[in-house]
N, C-alpha and C positions, 0 to 999 in steps of 0.2 A: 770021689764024692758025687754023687749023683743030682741032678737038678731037678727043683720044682717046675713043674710044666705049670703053665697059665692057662686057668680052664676059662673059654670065651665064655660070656653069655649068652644065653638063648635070644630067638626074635621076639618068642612072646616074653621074657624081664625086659629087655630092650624094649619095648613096646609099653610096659607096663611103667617102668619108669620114665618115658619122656610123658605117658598120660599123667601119673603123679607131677610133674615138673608143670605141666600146662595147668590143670587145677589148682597146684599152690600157686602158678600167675594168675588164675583169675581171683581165688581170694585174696591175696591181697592186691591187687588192683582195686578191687570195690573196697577195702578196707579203706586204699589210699583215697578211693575220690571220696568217698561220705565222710571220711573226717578230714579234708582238705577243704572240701567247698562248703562254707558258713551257710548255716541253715537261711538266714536272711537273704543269701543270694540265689538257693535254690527259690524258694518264695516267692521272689522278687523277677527269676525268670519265666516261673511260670505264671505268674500273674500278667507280665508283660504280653506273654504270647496267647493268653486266653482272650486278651483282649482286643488281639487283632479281629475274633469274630464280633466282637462285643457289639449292638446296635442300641441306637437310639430311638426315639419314639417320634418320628416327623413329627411338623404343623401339620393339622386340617386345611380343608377349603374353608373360607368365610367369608360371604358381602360386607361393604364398609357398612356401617351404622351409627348409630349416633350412641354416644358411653354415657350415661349420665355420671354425674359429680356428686360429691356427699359433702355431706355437712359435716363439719367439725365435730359435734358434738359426738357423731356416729363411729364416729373412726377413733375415739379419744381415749377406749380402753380395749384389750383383746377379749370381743364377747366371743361366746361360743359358736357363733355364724362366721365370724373371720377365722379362729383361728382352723375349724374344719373349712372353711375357704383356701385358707392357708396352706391349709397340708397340702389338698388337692393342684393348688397352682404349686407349690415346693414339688412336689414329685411328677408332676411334667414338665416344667422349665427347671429348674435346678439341679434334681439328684443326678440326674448323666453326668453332673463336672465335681460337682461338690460331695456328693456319695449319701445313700439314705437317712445318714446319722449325723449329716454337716460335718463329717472329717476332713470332705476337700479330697478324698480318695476315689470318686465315680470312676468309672470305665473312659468318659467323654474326657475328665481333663488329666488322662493320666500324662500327658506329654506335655502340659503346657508349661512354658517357662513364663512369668512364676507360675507357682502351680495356684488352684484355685484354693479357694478363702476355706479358710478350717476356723466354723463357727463359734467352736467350742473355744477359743485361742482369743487372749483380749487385745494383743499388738499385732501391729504392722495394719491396721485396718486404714487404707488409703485415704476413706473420708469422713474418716471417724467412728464412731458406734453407737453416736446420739441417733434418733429415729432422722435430723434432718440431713444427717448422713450418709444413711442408709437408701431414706429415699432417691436426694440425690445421684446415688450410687444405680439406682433401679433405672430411672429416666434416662442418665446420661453415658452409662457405663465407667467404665477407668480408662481410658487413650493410651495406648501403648500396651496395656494388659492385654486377656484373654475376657474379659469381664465385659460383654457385650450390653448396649443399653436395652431395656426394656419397655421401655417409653407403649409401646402399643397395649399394656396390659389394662385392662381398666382402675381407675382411680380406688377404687376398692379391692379389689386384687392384690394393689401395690402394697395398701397399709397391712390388709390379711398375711400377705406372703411377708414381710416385715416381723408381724406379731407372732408369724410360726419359727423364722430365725431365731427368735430370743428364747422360744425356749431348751433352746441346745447351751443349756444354762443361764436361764434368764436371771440369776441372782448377779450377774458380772456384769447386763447394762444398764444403762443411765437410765432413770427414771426419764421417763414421757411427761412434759406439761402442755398445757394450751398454748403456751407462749410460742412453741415449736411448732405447735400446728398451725397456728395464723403464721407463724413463718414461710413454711412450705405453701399457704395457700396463696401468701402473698407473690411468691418465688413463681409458681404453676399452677394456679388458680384452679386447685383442684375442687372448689364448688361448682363450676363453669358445666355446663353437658361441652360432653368434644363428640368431634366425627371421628371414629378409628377405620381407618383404609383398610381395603380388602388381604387378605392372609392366604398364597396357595404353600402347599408342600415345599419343604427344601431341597427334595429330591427335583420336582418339577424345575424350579427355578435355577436348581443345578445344571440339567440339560439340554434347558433353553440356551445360558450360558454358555454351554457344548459347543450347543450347534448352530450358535451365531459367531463361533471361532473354529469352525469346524475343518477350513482348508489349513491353518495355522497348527494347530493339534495335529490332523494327520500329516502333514507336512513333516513335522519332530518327531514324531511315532515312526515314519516311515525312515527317517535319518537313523532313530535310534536301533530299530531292528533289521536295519541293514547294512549299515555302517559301524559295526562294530565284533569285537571280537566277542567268542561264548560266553569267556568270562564276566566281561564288561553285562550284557545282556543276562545272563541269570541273578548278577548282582542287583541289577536295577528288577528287573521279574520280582525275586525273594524280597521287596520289601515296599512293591506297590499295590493295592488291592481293587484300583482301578486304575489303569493305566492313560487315560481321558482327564481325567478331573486331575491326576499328578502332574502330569502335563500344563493343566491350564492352570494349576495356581502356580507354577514356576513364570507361566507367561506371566502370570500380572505382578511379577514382582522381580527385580530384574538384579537387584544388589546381590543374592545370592551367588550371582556367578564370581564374586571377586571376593568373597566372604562369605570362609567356611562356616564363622558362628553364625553370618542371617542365613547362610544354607541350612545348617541344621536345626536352627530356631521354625526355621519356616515346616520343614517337612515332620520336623518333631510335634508341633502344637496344630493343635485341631483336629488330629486325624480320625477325627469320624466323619470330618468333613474335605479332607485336602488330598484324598487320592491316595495316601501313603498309611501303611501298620503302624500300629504302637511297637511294635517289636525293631522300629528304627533306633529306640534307646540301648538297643545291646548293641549297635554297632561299634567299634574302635574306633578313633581316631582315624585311623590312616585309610580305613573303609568308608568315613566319611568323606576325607578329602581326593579319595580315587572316584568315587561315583561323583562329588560335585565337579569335577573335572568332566569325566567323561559326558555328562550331561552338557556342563558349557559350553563345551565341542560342539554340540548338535543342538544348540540353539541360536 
């Protein structure tokens, strides 16, 4: 009985099939990750990381001057002079946190814990949604929030910038009466002229800040990129965008070394202003608590 001999294969089927075998890996590999990863996460990452470029619109310079006050009578309904007043003070002070259409979506609060106010939305409003609320809310900010006071705008600005909020559905707030407005005037007498104090750039006043902690800053800079391993050092690199201003707002706030959540409440909220990406929100857990470590170490 004679035997079957086994005929090898050639180099080029050999070849042909392991090419076949790598192409069927990459298709379904991209099959596996597009329908693995939920369209809201891809979304959600890239929106994070676009917005590490993202910029905001400084302050100007300005001399102090004197603001004049308005009359009740003036500010008592949204004329058409406030509420184009409005718009224009909403999309220089507001839309960077809150986003062009009052969703609370900007680039500026995308990291804030909580996040900023979604106008459209009639609960959780901290001091209400009556106009003397809202004012309130402008003069003296939220304490503890992200929601910083306004107080330097002029009295008419205040009520303009007010009557443009309402209409991100004005059918949901409280009607306006007089009764509200002699309140508010009684509260901050806003007939009064004031003096409003002079306004330079945030960037300037950032710097100055620099550079009157400036032996302190390089001092931790020079700890931090020398005194550590690659690892340690490309972590912290990948998620600061100026390495200066990160620095200094860990100096002025000190609980973070012993507390991961005011660690990463701190380095998460503001970052158009605190030295760190918005793309600190994709970090993990355990990535948060190796970098506030390592940081603690070298301060």
């Amino acid at each position: 009985m004679s035997e079957n001999k086994i005929k090898k294969p050639s180099l080029l089927q050999v070849l042909f099939i392991i090419s076949g075998v790598i192409w069927f890996g990459v298709i379904a590999g991209t099959f596996y990750i597009s329908s693995d990863i939920p369209k809201t996460t891809e979304n959600e990452i890239r929106r994070v990381i676009n917005q590490d470029t993202a910029t905001v619109k400084d302050l100007e310079y300005s001399k102090g001057k004197m603001v004049p006050g308005v009359k009740i009578e003036e500010v008592a309904e949204p004329t058409e002079k406030l509420l184009t007043l409005g718009a224009e003070s909403y999309k220089s002070t507001c839309a960077s946190c809150h986003g062009d259409e009052g969703l609370g979506d900007g680039a500026g609060g995308a990291m804030l814990n909580p996040k900023p106010r979604n106008f459209h939305e009639a609960d959780g409003w901290k001091n209400g949604r009556e106009l003397t609320g809202m004012f309130k809310t402008l003069v003296e900010g939220i304490p503890g929030g992200g929601m910083n006071a306004y107080e330097f705008l002029p009295v008419e600005d205040r009520f303009a910038l007010i009557y443009h909020l309402r209409t991100f559905g004005d059918e949901q707030y409280p009607p306006i009466t007089i009764a509200e407005l002699e309140q508010i005037d009684a509260l901050y007498d806003i007939q009064r002229d004031t003096k409003a104090g002079a306004q330079i750039p945030l960037q300037v006043a950032e710097n100055k800040v620099i550079d009157e902690n400036t032996v302190s800053v390089e001092k931790i800079l020079y700890k931090i990129e020398s005194d550590s391993m690659e690892g340690e050092i490309c972590a912290f690199n990948h998620v600061v965008k100026c390495k200066k201003r990160a620095v200094l707002t860990l100096l002025e706030n000190s609980e973070w070394k012993t507390n991961t959540d005011a660690f990463y409440k701190l380095i998460s909220s503001n970052t158009q202003q605190n030295g760190f990406k918005p793309s600190v929100a994709l970090m993990s857990n355990d990535e948060i608590s190796n970098l506030q470590k390592f940081l603690a170490d070298r301060f």
